[in-house]
C-alpha positions as CSV (number, residue, x, y, z in Angstrom):
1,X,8.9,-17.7,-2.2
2,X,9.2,-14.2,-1.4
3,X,7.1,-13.2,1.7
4,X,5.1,-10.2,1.4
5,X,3.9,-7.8,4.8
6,X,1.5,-5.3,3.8
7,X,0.9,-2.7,6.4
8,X,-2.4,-1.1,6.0
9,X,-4.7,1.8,8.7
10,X,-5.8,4.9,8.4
11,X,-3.8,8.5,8.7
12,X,-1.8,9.5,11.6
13,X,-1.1,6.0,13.4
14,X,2.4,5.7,12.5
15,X,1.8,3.1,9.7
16,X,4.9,4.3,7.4
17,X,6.9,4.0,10.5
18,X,6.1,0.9,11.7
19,X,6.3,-0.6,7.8
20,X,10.2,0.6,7.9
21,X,10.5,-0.3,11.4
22,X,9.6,-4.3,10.5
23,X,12.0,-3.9,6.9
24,X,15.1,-2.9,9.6
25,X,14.3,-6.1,11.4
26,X,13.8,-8.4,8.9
27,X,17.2,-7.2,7.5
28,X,18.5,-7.6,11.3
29,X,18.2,-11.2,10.6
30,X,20.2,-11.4,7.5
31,X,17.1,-11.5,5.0
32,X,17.1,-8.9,1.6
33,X,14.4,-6.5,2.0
34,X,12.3,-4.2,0.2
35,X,10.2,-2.0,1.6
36,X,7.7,-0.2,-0.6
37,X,5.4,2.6,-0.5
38,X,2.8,3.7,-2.3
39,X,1.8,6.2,-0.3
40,X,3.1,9.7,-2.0
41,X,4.0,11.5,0.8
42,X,7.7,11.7,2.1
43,X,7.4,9.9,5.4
44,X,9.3,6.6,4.2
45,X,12.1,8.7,3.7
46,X,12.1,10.7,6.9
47,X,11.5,7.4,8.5
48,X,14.9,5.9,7.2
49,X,17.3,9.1,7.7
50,X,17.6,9.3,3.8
51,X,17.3,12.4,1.8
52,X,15.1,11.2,-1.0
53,X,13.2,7.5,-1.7
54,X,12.1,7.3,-5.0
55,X,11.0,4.8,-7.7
56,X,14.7,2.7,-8.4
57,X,15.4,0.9,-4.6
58,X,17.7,3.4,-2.2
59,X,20.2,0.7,0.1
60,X,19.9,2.0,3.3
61,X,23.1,1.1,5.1
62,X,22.5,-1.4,7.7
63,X,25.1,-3.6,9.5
64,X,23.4,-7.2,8.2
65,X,21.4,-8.2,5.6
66,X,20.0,-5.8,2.9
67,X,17.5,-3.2,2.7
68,X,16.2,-1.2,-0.3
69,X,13.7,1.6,0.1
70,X,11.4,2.8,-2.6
71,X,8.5,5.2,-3.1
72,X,6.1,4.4,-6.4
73,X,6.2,6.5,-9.1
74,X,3.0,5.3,-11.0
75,X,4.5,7.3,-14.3
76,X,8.0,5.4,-14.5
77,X,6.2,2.5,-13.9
78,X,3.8,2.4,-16.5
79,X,6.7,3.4,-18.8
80,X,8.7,0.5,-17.6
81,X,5.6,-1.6,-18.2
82,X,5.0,-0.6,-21.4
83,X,8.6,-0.4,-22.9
84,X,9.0,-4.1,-21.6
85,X,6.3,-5.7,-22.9
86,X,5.6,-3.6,-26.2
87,X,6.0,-6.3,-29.2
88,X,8.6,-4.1,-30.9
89,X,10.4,-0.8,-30.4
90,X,8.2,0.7,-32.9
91,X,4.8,-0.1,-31.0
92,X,6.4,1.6,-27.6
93,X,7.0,4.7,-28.8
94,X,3.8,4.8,-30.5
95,X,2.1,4.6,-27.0
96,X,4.8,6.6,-25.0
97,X,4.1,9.2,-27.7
98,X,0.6,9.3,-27.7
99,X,-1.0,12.3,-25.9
100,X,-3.9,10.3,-24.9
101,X,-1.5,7.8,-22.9
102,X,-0.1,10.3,-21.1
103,X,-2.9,11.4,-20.1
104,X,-4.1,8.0,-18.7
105,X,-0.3,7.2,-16.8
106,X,-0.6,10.4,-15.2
107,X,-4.0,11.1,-14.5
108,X,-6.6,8.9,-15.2
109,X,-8.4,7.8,-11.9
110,X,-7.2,4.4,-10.3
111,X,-4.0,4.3,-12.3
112,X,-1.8,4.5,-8.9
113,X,-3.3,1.8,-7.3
114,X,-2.8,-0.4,-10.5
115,X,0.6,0.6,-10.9
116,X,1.4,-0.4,-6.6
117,X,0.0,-3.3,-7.9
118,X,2.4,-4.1,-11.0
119,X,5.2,-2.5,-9.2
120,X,4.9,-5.1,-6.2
121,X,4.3,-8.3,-8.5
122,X,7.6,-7.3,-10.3
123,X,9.6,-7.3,-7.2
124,X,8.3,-10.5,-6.1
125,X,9.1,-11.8,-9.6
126,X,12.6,-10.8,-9.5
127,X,13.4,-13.0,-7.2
128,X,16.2,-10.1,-5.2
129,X,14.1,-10.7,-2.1
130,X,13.0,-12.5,0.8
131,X,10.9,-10.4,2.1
132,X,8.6,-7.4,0.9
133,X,6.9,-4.8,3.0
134,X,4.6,-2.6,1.6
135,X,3.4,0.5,3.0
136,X,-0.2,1.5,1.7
137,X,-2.0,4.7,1.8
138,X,-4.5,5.5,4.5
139,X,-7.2,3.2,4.8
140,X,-9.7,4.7,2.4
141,X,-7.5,4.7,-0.3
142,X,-5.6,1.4,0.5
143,X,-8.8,-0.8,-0.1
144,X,-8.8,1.1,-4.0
145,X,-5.2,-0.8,-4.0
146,X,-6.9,-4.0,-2.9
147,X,-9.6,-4.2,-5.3
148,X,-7.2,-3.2,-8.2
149,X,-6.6,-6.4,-9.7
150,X,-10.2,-7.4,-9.8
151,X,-11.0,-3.9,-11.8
152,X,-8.3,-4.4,-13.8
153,X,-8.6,-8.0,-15.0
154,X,-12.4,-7.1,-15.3
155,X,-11.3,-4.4,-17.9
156,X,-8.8,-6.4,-19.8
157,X,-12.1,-8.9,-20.7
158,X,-11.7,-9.8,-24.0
159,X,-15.4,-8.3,-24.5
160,X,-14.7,-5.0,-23.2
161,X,-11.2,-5.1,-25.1
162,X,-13.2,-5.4,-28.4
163,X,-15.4,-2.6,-27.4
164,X,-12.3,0.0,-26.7
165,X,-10.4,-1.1,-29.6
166,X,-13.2,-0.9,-32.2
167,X,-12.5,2.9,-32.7
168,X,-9.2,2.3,-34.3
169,X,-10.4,-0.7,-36.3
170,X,-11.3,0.2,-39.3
171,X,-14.0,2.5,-40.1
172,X,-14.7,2.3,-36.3
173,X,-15.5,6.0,-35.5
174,X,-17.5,5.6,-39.3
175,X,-19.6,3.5,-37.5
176,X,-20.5,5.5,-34.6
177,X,-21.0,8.3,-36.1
178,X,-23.5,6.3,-38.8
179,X,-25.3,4.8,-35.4
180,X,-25.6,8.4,-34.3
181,X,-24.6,11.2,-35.7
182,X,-26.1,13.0,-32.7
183,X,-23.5,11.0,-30.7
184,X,-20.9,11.7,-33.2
185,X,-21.2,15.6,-33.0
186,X,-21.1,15.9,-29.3
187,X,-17.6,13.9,-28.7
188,X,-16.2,16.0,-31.5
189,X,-17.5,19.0,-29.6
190,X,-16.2,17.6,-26.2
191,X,-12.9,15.9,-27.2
192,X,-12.0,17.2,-30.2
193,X,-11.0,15.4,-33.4
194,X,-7.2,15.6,-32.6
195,X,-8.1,13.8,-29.2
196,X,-10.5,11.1,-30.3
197,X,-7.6,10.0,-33.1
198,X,-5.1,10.1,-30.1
199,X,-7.5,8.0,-28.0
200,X,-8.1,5.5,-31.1
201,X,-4.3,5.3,-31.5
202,X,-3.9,4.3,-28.2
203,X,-5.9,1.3,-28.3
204,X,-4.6,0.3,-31.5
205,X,-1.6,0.4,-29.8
206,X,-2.1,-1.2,-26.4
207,X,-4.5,-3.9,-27.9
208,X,-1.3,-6.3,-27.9
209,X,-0.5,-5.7,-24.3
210,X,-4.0,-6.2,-22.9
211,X,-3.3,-10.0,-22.5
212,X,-0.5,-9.3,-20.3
213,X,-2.2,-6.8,-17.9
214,X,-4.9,-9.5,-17.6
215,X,-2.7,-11.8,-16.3
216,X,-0.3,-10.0,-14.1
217,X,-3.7,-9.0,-12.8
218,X,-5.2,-12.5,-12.2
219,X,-1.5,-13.1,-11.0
220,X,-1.0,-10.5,-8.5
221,X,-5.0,-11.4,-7.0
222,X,-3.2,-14.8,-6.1
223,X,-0.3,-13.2,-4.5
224,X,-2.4,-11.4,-2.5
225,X,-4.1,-14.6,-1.0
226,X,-1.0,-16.5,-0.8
227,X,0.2,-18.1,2.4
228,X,3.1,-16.0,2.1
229,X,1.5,-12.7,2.4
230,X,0.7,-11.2,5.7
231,X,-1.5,-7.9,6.0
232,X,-1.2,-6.5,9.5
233,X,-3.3,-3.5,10.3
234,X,-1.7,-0.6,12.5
235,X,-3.9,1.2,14.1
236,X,-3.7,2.8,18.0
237,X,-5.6,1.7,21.4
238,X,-7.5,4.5,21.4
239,X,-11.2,4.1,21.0
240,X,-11.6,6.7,18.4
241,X,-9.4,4.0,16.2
242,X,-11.7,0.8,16.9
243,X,-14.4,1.8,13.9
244,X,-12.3,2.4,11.3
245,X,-9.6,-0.7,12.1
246,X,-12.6,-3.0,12.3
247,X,-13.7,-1.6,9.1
248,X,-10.7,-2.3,7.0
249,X,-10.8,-5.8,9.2
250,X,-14.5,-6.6,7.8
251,X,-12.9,-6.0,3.7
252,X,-9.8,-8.3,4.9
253,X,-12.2,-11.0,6.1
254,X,-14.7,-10.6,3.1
255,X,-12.2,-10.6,0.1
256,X,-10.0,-13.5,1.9
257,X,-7.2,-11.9,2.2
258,X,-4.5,-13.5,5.1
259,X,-4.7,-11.8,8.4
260,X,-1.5,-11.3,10.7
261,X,-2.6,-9.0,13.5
262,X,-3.1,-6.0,14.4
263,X,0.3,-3.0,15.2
264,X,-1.1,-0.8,18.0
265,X,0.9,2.2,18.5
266,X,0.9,4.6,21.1
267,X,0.2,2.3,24.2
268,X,0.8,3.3,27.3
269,X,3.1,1.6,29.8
270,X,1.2,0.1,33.0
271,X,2.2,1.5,36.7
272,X,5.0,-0.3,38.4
273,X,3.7,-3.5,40.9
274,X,6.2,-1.8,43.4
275,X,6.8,2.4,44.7
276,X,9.8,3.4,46.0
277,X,7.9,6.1,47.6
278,X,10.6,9.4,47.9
279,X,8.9,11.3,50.3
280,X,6.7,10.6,53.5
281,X,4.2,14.0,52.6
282,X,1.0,12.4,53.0
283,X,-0.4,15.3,50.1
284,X,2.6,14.0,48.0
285,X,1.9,10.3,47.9
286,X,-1.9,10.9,47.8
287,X,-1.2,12.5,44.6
288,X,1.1,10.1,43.3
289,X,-1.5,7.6,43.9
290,X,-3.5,9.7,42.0
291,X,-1.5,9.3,38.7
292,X,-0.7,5.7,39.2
293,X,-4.7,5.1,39.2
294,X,-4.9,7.0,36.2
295,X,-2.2,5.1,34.3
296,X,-3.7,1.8,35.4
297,X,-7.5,3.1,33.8
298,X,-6.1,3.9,31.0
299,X,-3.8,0.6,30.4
300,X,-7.2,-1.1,31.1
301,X,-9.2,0.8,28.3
302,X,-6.7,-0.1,25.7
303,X,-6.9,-3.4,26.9
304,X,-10.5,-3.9,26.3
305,X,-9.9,-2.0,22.9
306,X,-7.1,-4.6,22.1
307,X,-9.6,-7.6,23.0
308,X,-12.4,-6.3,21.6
309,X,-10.2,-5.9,17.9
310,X,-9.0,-9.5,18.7
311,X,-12.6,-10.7,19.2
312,X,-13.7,-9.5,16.0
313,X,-10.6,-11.1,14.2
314,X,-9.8,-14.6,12.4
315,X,-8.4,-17.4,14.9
316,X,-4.4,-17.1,15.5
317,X,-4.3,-13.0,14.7
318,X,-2.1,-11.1,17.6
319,X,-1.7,-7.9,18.8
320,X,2.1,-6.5,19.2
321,X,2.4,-3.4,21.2
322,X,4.3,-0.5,20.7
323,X,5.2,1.9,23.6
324,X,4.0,6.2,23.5
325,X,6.7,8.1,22.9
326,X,6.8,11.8,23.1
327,X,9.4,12.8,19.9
328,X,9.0,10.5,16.1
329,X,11.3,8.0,15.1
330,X,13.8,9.4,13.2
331,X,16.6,7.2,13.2
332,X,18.0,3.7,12.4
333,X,18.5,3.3,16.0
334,X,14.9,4.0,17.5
335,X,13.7,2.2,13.8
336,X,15.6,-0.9,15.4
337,X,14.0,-0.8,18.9
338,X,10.7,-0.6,17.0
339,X,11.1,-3.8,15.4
340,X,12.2,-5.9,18.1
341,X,9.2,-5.4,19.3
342,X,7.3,-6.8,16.7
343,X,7.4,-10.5,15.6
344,X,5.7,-10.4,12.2
């Protein structure tokens, strides 16, 4: 079964890095990787040295295993979806046609986080890989990508589908406006006629792919609580970052999903046990002492942080540190150091 790391925290903690820094490791070991982000800005490929990640995988050369990088592109992949499972070629490019639909695969609310959902299901399906890692949006708008399925198989209920499709059913909108005519008159005014037959036509037309979105939904929901899925939350030692980690922690825990640990970037490197003191100027070594002191405080705050995140989580979750470091990753090289550092 393919394994599945999902990398989640808020903004500004390194998450994308980290994400490609475990997909370069797990290729280290001779595994095929994908890693996956549905975040839409361009760090994954600034990460990776490559000039452009988008929707179809990008190999990045590595000297074992394999390693394909990709960035979602929720339009492509609702057009995939729907030319795939459309019951004839004549139904898909109804809907690929209709105004209303592209509307709702480019802007309707929610429609990202349901395509990050089908997008990662169909990679795990196509059996390519051993190992996925997907790299999530900050924290807010990763937990939207986690309740997905459950909104989405709650829409595909075959009581709500009956509801959305009775427009195009006939004499549908007839019997709206007989109900109201009030009603009636005011989505003409609002929508327009053109739009309300474009929205009718696209339910008529999706109505034989509902059943499928149910499932995938129901499916990926299961994936996501799967033994072989691993979320690991990357976060940093500072204090500022306790609230929100423990936050997305507390939705982890509620909805079930299987915790790995936590990343913690940024950590700073205790004082060495031993001096080899360079000079004998008593102002000198006082003020070396001075800094040493200050190291060790600050190694012991982010220890307390660490412990305190580790309290909070399930039995068996770890912490793997990654040193500060004054310039970004920004090669395969420093991607690799990363990752031997992390034992996901």
């Amino acid at each position: 079964m393919t394994r599945v790391v999902v990398t989640c925290g808020s903004g500004g903690v390194g998450k994308t890095t980290t994400a490609a820094a475990l997909a370069l490791a797990f290729a280290s070991r001779g595994e095929r990787v994908a890693v996956l982000t549905i975040d839409p800005a361009r760090r994954l490929a600034d990460a990776l040295s490559l000039k452009n990640v988008g929707n179809t995988a990008q190999r990045v050369p590595t000297p074992e295993g394999r390693l394909d990088a990709m960035m979602l592109d929720a339009k492509q992949t609702f057009d995939e979806l729907v030319s795939r499972h459309s019951p004839s070629p004549e139904a898909r490019d109804r809907i690929l046609r209709n105004h209303y639909y592209r509307f709702v695969s480019e802007r309707l609310p929610g429609v990202h986080e349901y395509m990050a959902m089908e997008r990662l299901l169909s990679l795990c399906a196509s059996d390519e890989y051993d190992a996925i890692v997907l790299d999530t949006p900050p924290a807010r708008h990763a937990l939207d990508f986690l309740a997905a399925p459950d909104k989405m198989a709650g829409l595909m209920d075959e009581g709500v589908m009956r509801w959305l499709v009775l427009p195009a059913s006939a004499g549908g909108w007839r019997m709206i406006e007989m109900g109201s005519e009030v009603l009636a008159g005011v989505l003409k005014r609002m929508l327009g006629q053109r739009t309300i037959e474009d929205i009718a036509e696209f339910f008529a037309g999706f109505q034989s792919l509902w059943g499928g979105f149910r499932e995938r939904s129901l499916a990926t929901r299961e994936l996501l609580r799967a033994p072989s899925t691993q979320f690991v939350l990357v976060t940093t030692p500072a204090p500022g970052s306790r609230a929100e980690a423990l936050a997305f922690l507390e939705v982890l825990q509620r909805d079930e999903l299987p915790f790995a640990g936590f990343i913690l970037n940024r950590c700073a490197d205790p004082p060495p046990d031993r001096v080899a003191w360079p000079t004998t100027d008593p102002d000198l070594r006082a003020a070396i002492e001075a800094t040493l002191a200050r190291r060790q405080r600050l190694v012991d705050a982010q220890e307390a942080v660490i412990a305190d995140l580790l309290a909070h989580a399930p039995r068996g979750a770890r912490a793997w540190r990654l040193p500060d470091s004054d310039t970004a990753v920004s090669s395969l090289e420093g991607l690799a150091r990363l990752g031997r550092l992390v034992g996901v």
